[in-house]
C-alpha positions in Angstrom: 160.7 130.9 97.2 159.8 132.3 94.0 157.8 136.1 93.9 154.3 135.5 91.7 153.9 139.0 90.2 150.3 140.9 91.2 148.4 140.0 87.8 149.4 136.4 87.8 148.6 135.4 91.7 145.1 137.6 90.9 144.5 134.6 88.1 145.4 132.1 90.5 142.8 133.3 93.0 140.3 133.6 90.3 140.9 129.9 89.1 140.4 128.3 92.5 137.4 130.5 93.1 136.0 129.0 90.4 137.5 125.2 91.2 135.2 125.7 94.1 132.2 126.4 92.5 132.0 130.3 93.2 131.5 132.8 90.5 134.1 135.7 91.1 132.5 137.8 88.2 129.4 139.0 90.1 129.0 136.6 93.3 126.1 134.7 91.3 125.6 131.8 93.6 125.0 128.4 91.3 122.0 127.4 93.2 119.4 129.8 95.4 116.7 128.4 97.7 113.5 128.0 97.0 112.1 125.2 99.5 112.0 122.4 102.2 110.2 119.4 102.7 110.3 118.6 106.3 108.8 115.2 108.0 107.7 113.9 110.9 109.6 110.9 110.2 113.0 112.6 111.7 115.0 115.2 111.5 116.1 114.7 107.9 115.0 117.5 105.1 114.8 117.5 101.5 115.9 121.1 100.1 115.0 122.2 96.7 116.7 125.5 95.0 116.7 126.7 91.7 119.7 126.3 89.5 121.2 129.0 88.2 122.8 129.5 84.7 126.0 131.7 84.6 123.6 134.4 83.2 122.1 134.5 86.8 119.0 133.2 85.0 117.5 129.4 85.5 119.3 127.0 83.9 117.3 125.5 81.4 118.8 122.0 81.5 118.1 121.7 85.0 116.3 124.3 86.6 116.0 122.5 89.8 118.1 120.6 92.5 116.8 118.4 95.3 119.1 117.2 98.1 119.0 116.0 102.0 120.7 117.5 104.5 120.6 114.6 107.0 119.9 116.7 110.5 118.9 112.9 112.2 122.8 111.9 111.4 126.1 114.2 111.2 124.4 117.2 109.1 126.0 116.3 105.8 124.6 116.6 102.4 123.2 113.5 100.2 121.6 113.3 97.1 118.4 111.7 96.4 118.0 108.3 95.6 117.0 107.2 92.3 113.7 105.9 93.8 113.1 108.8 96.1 113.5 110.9 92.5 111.2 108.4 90.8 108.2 107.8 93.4 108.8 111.0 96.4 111.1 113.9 96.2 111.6 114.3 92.2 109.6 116.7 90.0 108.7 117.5 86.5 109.4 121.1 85.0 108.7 122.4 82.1 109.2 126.9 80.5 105.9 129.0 80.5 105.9 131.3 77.3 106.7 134.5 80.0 109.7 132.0 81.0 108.7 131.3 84.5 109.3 127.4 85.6 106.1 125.5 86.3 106.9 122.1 88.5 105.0 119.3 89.5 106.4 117.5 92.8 106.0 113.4 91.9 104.6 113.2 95.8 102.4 116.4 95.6 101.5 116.8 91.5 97.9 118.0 92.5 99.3 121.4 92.8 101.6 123.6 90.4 104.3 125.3 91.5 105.4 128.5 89.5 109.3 129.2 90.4 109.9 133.3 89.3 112.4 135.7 89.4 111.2 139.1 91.6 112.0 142.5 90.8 114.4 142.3 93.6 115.7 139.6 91.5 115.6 136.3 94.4 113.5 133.6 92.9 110.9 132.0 94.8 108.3 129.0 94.3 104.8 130.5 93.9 102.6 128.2 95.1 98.5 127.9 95.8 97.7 127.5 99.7 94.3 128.1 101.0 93.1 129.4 97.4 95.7 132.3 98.0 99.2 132.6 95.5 101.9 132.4 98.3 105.6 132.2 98.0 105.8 128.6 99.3 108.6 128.5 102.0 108.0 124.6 103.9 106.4 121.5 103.0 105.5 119.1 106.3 104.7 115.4 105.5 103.5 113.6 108.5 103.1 110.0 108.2 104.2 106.2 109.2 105.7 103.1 107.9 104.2 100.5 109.7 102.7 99.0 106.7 104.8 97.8 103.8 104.5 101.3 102.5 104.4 104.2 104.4 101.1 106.0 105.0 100.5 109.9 104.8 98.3 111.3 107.1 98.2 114.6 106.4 100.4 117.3 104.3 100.8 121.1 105.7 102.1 123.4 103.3 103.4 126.7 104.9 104.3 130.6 103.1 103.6 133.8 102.6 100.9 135.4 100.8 101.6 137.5 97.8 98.8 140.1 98.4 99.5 141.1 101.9 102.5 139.2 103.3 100.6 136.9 106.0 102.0 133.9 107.2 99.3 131.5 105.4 99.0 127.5 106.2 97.0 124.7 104.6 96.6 121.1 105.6 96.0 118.4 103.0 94.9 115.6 104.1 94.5 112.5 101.4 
């Protein structure tokens, strides 16, 4: 069996760091939480999390990634549908002048969502609930598909507002 010297085996560790996706430089994770959308549905969730340049800053290609984690099944990850991106789960974005991302949820595009980096440097979706600025942490959409298409009874957005750090709630209902 051949000997790799220390500096050589230290670039083959690096190289399959980064083959798996992690950044060895300064443990910048490619893609930070911001939120879920839960439903009432089943057990499946839609996570969104900001997408991270190698600058640690927001990509400004694509700022955003959506995916399920299907909880009802076996757990795994799946990537939205092209309709779910098109009529539910997708989003438009778009750079503020102070470089903050503003994004508009296709399902939910009466309110703005302001994704920010903290002092602390985590990013977080800012988001309006009960008139308040709250770090949005859960989306809850209950509904039913009896009909042809399914019918949305009510929305609850859930966070924590920015002012004092309460738990604040809001139900939407169309």
């Amino acid at each position: 069996m051949e000997r790799v010297p220390v500096t050589r085996r230290a670039l083959l560790v690096g190289a399959a760091l980064v083959g798996f996706g992690l950044d060895a430089r300064a443990g910048i994770a490619p893609n930070v939480p911001l939120f879920v959308i839960t439903r009432s549905k089943n057990a499946n969730v839609v996570h969104y999390e900001a997408h991270l340049a190698p600058s640690g800053a927001l990509d400004v290609a694509h700022p955003l990634v959506a995916y399920w984690v299907m909880r009802a099944e076996d757990g795994r990850r799946e990537g939205l549908t092209f309709w779910e991106e098109k009529l539910a789960y997708g989003w438009s974005a778009s750079f503020d002048a102070r470089g903050e991302l503003l994004v508009r949820l296709r399902a939910f595009a009466g309110r703005e969502l302001r994704v920010f980096r903290e002092k602390t440097g985590q990013f977080r979706a800012l988001a309006c609930i009960v008139g308040r600025p709250a770090v949005l942490e859960r989306i809850h959409v209950a509904s039913d598909d009896r009909g042809l298409t399914p019918t949305v009874h009510y929305v609850d957005l859930f966070g924590t507002a920015r002012g004092d750090g309460r738990r604040v709630t809001e139900r939407i209902v169309p």
